[in-house]
Backbone bond lengths (Angstrom), bond angles and torsions (degrees), N, CA, C in turn:
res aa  C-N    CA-C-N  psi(-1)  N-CA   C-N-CA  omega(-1)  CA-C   N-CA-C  phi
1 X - - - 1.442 - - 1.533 107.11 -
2 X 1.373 130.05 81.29 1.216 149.19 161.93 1.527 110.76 -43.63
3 X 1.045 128.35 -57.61 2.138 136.15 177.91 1.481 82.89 -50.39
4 X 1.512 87.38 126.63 1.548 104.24 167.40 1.841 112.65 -69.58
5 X 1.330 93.70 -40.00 1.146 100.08 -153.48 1.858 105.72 -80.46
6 X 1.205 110.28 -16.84 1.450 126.28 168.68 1.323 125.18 -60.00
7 X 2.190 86.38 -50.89 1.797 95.85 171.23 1.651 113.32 -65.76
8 X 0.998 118.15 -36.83 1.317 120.40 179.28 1.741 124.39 -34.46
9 X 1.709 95.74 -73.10 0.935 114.58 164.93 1.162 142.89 -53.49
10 X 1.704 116.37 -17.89 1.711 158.79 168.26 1.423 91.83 -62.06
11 X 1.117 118.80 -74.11 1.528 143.51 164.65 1.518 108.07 -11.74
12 X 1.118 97.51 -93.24 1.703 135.92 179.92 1.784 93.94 -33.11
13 X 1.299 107.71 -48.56 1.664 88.62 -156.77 1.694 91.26 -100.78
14 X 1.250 134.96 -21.17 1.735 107.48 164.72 1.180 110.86 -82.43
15 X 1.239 152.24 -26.40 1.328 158.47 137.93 1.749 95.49 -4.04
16 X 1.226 94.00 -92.32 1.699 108.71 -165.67 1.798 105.24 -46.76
17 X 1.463 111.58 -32.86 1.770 115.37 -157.75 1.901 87.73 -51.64
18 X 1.502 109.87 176.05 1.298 100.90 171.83 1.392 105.82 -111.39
19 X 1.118 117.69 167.94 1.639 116.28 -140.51 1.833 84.69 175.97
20 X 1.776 106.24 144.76 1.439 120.14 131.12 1.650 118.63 15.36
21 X 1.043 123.59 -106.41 1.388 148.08 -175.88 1.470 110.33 -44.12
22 X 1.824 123.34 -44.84 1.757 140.40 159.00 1.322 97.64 -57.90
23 X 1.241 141.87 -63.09 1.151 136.74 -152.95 1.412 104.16 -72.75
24 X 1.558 134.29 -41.13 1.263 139.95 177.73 1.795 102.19 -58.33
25 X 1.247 104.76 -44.08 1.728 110.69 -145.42 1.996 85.02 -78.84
26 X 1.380 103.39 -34.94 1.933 98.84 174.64 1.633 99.26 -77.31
27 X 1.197 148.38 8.78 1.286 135.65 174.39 1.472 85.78 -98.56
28 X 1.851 127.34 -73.73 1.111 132.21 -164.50 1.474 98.35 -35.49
29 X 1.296 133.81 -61.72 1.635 134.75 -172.03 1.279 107.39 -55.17
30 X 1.394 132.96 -60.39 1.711 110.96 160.52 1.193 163.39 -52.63
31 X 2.021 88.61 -3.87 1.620 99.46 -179.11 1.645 85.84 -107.84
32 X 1.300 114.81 -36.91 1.827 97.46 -163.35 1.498 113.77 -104.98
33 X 1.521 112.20 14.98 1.406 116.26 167.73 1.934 96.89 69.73
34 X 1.401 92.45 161.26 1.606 110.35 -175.88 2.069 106.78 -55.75
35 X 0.925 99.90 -18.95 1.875 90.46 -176.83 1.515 107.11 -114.94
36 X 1.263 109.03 21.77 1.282 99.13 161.75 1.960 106.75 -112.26
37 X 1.342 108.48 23.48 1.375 116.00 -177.13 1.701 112.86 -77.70
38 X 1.212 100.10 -56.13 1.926 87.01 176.41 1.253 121.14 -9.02
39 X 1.615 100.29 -78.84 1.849 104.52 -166.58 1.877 111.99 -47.12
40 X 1.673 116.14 -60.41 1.141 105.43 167.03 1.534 117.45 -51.43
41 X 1.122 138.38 -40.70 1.814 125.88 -168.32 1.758 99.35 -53.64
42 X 1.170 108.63 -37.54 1.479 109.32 -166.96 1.384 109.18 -94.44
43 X 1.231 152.88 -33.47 1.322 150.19 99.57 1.853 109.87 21.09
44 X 1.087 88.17 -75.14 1.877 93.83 165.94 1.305 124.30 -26.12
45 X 1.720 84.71 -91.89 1.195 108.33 -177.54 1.854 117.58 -55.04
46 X 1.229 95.02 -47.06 1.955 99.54 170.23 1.382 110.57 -44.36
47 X 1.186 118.02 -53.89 1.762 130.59 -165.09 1.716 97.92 -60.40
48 X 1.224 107.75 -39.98 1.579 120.16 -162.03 1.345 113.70 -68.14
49 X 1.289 107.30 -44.44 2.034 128.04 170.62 1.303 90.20 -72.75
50 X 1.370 141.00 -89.64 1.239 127.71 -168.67 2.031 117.13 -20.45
51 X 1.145 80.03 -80.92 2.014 84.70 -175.16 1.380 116.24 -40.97
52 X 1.848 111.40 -54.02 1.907 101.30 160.17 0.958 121.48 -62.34
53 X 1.668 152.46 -49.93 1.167 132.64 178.53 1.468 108.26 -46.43
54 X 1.351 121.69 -46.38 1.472 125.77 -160.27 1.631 119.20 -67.71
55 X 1.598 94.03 -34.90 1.673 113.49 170.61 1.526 108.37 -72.04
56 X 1.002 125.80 -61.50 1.764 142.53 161.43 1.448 102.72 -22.39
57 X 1.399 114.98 -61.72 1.800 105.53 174.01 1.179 114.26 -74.24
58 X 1.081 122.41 -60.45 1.637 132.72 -146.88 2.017 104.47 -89.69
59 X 0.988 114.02 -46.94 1.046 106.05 -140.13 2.220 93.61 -110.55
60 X 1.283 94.05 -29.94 1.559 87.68 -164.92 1.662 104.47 -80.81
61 X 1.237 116.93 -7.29 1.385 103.74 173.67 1.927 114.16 -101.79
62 X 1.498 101.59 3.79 1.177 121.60 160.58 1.866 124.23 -66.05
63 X 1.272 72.22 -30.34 2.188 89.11 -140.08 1.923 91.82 -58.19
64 X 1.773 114.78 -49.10 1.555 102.37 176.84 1.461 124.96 -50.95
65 X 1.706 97.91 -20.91 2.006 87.46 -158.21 1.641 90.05 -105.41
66 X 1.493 121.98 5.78 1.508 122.26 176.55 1.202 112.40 -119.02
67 X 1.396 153.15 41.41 1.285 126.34 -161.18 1.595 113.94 -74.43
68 X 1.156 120.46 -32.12 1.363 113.91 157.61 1.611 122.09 -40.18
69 X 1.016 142.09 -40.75 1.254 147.66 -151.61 2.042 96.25 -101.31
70 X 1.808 109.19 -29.15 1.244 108.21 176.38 1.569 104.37 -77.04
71 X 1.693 119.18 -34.20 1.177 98.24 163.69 1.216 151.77 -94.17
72 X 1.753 99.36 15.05 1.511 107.28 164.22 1.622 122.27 -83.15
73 X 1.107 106.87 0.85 1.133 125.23 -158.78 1.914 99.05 -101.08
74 X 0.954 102.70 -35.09 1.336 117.22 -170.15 2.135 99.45 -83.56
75 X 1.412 98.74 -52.61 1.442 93.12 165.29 1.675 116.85 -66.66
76 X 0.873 126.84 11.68 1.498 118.37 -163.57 1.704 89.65 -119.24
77 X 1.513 122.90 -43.79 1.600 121.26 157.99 1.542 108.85 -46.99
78 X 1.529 132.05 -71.97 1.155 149.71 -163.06 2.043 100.62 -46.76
79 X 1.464 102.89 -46.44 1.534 101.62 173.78 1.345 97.89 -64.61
80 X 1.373 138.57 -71.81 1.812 136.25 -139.54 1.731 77.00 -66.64
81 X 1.640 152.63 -46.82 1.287 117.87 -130.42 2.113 79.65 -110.80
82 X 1.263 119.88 35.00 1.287 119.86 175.00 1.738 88.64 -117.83
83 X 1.015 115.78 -48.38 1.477 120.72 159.55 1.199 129.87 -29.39
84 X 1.396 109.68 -78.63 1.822 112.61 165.53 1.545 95.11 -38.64
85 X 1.260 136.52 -65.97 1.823 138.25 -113.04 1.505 74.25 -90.34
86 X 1.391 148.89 -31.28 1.310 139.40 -163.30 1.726 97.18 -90.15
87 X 0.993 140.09 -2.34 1.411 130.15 -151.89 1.703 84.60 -128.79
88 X 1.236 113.12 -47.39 1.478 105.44 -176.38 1.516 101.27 -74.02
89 X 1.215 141.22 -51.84 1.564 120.35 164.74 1.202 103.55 -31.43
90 X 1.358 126.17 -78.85 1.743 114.48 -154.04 1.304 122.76 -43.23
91 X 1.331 99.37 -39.63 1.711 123.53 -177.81 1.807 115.85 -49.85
92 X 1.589 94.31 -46.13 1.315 109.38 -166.23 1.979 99.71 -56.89
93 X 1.113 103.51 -47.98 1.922 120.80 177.04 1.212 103.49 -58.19
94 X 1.477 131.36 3.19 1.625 121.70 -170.34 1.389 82.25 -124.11
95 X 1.909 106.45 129.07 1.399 117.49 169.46 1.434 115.47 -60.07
96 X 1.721 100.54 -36.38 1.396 94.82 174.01 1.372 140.93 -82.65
97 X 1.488 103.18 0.07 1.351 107.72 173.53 1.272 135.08 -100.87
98 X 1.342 98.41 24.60 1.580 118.95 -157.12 1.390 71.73 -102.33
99 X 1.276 129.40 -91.15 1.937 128.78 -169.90 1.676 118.25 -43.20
100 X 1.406 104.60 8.39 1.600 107.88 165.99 1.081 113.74 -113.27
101 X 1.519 123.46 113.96 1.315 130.38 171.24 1.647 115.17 -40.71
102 X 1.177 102.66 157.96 2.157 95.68 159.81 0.992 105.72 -82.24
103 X 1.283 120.24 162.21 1.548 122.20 -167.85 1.726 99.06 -114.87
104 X 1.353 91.94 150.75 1.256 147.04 -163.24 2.380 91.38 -41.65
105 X 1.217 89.81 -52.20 1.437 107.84 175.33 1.547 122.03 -43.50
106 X 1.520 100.66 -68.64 1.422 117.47 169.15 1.756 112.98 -49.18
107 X 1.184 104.82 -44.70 1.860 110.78 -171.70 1.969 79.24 -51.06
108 X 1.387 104.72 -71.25 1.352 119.57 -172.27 1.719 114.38 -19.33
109 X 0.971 88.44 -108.03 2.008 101.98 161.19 1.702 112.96 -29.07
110 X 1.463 132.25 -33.62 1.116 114.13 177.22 1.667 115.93 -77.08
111 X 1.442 101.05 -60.17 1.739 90.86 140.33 1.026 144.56 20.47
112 X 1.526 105.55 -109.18 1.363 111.90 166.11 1.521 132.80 -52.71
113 X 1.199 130.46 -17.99 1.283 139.68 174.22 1.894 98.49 -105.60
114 X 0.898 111.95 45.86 1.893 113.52 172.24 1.091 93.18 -109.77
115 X 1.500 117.25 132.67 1.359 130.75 177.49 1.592 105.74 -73.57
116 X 1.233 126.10 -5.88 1.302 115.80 174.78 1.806 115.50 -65.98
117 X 1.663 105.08 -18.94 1.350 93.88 172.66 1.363 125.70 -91.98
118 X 1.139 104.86 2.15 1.637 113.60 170.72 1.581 102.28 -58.32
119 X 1.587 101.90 -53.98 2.011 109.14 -167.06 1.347 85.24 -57.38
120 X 1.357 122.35 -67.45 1.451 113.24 -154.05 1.790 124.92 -57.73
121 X 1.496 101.67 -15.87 1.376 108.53 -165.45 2.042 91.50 -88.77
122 X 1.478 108.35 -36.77 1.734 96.76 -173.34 1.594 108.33 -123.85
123 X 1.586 107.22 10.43 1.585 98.99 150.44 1.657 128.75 -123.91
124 X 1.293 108.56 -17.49 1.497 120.58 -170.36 1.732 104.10 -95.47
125 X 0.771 103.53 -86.12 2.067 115.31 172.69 1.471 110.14 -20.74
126 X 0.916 120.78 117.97 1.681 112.30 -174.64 1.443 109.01 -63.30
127 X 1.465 146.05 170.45 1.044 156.63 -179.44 1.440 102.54 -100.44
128 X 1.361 103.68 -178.26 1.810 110.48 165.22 1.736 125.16 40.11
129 X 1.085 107.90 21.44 1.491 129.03 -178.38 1.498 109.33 -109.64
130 X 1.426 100.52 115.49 1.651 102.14 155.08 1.345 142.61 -41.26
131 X 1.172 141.03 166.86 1.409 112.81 165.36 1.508 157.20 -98.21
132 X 1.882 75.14 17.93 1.683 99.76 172.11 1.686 104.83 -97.08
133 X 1.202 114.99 -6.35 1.603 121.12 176.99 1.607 97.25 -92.55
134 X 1.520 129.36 -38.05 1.518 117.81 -153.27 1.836 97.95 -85.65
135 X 1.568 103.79 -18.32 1.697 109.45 -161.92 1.378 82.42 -75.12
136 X 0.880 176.18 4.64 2.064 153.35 118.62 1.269 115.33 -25.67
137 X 1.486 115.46 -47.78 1.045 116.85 -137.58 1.682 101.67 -102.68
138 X 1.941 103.36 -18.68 1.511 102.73 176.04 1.342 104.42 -101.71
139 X 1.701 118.49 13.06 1.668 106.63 161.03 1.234 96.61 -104.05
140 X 1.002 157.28 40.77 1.830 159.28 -175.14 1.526 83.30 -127.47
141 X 1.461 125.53 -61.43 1.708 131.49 -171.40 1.315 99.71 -53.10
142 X 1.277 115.53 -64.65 1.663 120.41 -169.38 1.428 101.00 -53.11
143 X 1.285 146.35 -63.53 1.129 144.80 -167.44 1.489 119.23 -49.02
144 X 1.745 106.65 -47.75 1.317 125.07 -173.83 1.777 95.64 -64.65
145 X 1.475 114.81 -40.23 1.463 108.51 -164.36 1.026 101.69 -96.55
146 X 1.288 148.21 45.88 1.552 158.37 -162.51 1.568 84.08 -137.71
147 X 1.464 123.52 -47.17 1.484 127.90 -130.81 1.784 90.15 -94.24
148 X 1.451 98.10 -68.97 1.490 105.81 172.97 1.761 117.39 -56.33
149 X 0.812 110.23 -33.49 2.183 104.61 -179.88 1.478 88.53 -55.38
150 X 1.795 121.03 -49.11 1.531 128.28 -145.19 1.630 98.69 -68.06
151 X 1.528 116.50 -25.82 1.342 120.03 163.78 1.258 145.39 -68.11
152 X 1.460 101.01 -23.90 1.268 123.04 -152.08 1.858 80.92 -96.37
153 X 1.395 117.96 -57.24 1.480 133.40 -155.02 1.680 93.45 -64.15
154 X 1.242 105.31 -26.12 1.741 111.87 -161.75 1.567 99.77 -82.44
155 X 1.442 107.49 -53.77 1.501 106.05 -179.30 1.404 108.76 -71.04
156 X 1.407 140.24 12.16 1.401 127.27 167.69 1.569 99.86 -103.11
157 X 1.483 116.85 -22.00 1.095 104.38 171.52 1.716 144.15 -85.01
158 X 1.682 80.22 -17.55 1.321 117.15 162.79 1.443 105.32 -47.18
159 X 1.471 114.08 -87.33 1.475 136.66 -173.28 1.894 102.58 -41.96
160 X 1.407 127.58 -20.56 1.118 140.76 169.61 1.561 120.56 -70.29
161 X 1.431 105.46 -33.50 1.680 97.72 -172.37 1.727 89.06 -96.34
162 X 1.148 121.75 -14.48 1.436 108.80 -166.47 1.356 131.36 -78.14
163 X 1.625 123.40 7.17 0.794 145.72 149.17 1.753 116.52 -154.68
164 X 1.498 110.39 -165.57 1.536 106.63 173.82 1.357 95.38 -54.30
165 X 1.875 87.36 128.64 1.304 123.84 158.23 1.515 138.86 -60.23
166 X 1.698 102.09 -11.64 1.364 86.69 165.00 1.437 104.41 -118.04
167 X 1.496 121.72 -15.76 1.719 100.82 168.13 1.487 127.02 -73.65
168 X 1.484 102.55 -10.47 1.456 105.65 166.11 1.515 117.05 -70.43
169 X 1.507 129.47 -37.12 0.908 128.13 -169.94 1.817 115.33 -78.58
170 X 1.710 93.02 -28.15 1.013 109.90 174.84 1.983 110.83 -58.78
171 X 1.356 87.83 -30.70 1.823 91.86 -163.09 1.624 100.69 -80.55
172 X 1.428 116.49 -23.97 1.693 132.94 -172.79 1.274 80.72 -69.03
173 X 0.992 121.81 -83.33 2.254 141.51 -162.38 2.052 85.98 -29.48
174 X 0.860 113.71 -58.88 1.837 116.78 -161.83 1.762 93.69 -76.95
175 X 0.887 116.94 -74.48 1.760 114.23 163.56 1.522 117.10 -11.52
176 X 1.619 95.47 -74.45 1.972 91.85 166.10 1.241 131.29 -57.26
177 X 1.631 116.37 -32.84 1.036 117.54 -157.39 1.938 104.83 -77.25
178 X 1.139 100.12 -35.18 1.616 119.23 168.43 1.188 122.29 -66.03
179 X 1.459 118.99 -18.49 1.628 115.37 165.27 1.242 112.96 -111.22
180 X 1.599 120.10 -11.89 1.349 107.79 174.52 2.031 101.81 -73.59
181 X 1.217 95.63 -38.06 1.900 83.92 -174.54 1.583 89.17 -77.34
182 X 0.998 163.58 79.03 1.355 165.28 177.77 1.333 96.91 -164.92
183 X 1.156 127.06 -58.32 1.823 119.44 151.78 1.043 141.94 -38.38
184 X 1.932 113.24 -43.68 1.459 128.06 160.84 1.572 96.54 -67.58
185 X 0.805 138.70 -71.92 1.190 120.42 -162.26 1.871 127.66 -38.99
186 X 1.474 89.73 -55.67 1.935 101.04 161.36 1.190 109.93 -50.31
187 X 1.560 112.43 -67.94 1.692 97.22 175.19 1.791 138.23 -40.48
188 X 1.516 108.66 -45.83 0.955 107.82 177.36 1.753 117.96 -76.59
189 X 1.534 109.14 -10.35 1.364 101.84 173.59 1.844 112.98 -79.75
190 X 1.441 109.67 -41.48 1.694 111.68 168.19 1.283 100.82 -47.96
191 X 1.580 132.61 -37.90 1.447 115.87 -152.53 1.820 97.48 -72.61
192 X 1.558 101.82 -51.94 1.388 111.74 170.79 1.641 136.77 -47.86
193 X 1.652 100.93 -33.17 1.095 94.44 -167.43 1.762 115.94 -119.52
C-alpha cells in the first residue's frame, strides 16, 4: 500500500479495532492511572516496529513456501494471549491485585506477538521499498500508534476514576480477560482452519 494517505488510514482503523494489545493498554490505564502511560505508549509502539520490521524480513517472504510454520506461529500467539486472559481473571479475585497495575513487560510481549502485525507486516507496509523509502511510512505508524494506545490507556483510566477504583479495575481485568481468550480462540481457529 504505497498511498500515504490509504496507509494511514489502513493504520488508523486496525490500530484503533480492539484487539490483544487495546484490551491490555485499557487494563494498564485502570490500574496505573493516566501518568503512568509513557512507559506502556512506548512499550507499544516499540513492540509494534520490532514484530513488522521482523515479520517484513524474516518471515513474510517465508509465509507462501511455509504455511505450516505460519500456523504454528499463530497457535503459539493464541497460547501466550490464553495465558495472559487466565492470569488476569485470577488477578481480578485478588484484592491485592486490583491496586497493581500490569506491568510494563506484559503490555511489551503481548504486543509483539499480536497478530495484527502479521496484516501489517504482509498487507499494509508496502513491499519492494528500500529503507530510506519504508522510514515515512514507519514514522506515520509510530505516530498513529502513539495516538491510539494514548486512547485506549486513557479510556481504562477514565472508566477507573468513575467510580470505585478497584471494582472498576476489577471489572476492566474480567473485560480483558474475556476478550483476550476471545482472540486466542479466533486465532487458533484461522491457524486451524
Amino acid at each position: 500500500m504505497t498511498d500515504p494517505l490509504a496507509f494511514a488510514l489502513t493504520a488508523f482503523a486496525l490500530l484503533a479495532a480492539p484487539g490483544p494489545t487495546n484490551a491490555l493498554l485499557a487494563i494498564a490505564g485502570s490500574g496505573a492511572g493516566w501518568r503512568g502511560a509513557p512507559p506502556y505508549l512506548l512499550a507499544t509502539v516499540g513492540a509494534y516496529l520490532i514484530a513488522i520490521l521482523l515479520l517484513m524480513l524474516a518471515l513474510a517472504p517465508l509465509a507462501d513456501s511455509l504455511p505450516a510454520a505460519m500456523s504454528a506461529l499463530r497457535i503459539a500467539c493464541a497460547v501466550y494471549l490464553l495465558i495472559i486472559s487466565v492470569k488476569l481473571w485470577r488477578s481480578s479475585f485478588q484484592l491485592g491485585a486490583m491496586q497493581k497495575p500490569l506491568s510494563v513487560g506484559s503490555a511489551f510481549t503481548t504486543t509483539l506477538l499480536n497478530p495484527k502485525s502479521l496484516v501489517f507486516a504482509t498487507s499494509v507496509f508496502p513491499t519492494g521499498l528500500g529503507a530510506g523509502q519504508l522510514l515515512p511510512y514507519f514514522a506515520v505508524f509510530a505516530l498513529i500508534c502513539v495516538a491510539v494506545s494514548a486512547a485506549w490507556f486513557r479510556l481504562g483510566a477514565l472508566a477507573a476514576s468513575r467510580g470505585t477504583h478497584g471494582r472498576a479495575h476489577c471489572l476492566i481485568c474480567r473485560l480483558g480477560s474475556l476478550a483476550l481468550a476471545g482472540f486466542s480462540g479466533m486465532l487458533s481457529a484461522a491457524a486451524l482452519g
